[in-house]
N, C-alpha and C positions, 0 to 999 in steps of 0.2 A: 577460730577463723576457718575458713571451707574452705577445701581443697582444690574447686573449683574458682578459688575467687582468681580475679584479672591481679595483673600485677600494679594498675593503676585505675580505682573506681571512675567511676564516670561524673559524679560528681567535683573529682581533684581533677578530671581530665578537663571537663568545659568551664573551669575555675578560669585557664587563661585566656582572655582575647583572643589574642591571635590566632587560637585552635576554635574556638566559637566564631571566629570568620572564615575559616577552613572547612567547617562544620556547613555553612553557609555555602561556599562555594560548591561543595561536594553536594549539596543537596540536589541539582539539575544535571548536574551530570558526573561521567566519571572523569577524573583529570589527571594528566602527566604531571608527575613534580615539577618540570619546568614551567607549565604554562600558572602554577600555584605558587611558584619564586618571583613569577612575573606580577602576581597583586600584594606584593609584601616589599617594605625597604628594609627586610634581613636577608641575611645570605641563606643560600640555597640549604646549606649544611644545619642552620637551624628550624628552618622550615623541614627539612628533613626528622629534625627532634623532633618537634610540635606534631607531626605525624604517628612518629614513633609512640609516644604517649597515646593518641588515638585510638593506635592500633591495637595496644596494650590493653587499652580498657575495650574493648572490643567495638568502638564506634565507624571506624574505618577499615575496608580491606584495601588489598593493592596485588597486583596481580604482572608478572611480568608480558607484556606485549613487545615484542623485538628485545631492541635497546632500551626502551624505557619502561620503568615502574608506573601503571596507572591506579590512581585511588577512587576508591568508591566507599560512600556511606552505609555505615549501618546502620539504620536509624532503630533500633529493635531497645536499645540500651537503655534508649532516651525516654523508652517509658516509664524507669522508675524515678526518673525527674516528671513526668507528669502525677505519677500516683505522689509523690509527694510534695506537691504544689497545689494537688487537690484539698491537701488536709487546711491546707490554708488560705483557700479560697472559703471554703467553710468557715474557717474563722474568723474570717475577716467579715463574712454576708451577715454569719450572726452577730457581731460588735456592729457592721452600718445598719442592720434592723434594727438594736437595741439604741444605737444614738437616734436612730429617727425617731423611736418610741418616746423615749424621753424628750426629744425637739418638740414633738406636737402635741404631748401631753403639756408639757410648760408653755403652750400657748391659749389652751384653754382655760 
């Protein structure tokens, strides 16, 4: 395991909802935890976890401004969910080439 790894991959971190609509909201801007308790019916304290986890896996900072904690996206994490969503776009273009191949061969 690397010495640099997060203490929660990013992969187990956008496994939950609720952090993949957090992920969402953070995407336009940066937000106060209150105004991100305010598009959830869980308490503030677990919307707080759900962060925590974020944070962890390195997809959100937060930053203190006065009294309150503001969060903002890191979208940097999210691209080794893209390289491996690529592998499977692949595989999927070459299996619907290959059904089509065989559809319009068996029609001739």
């Amino acid at each position: 395991m690397e010495a640099s790894a997060s203490k929660h991959d990013v992969f187990q971190a956008i496994a939950d909802p609720t952090r993949r609509r957090l992920l969402k909201l953070l995407a336009d801007e940066e937000m106060p935890i209150t105004a991100l308790t305010a598009c959830f019916p869980i308490t503030r304290t677990a919307v707080n976890k759900h962060l925590k986890v974020l944070n962890e896996a390195g997809l959100v900072s937060s930053q203190k401004v006065g009294r309150e904690t503001r969060y903002r996206l890191q979208p940097e994490p999210l691209a080794e969910i893209k390289q491996w969503l690529a592998f499977f776009d692949e595989y999927w273009d070459d299996k619907l080439s290959a059904l089509k191949e065989f559809v319009e061969s068996d029609l001739e």
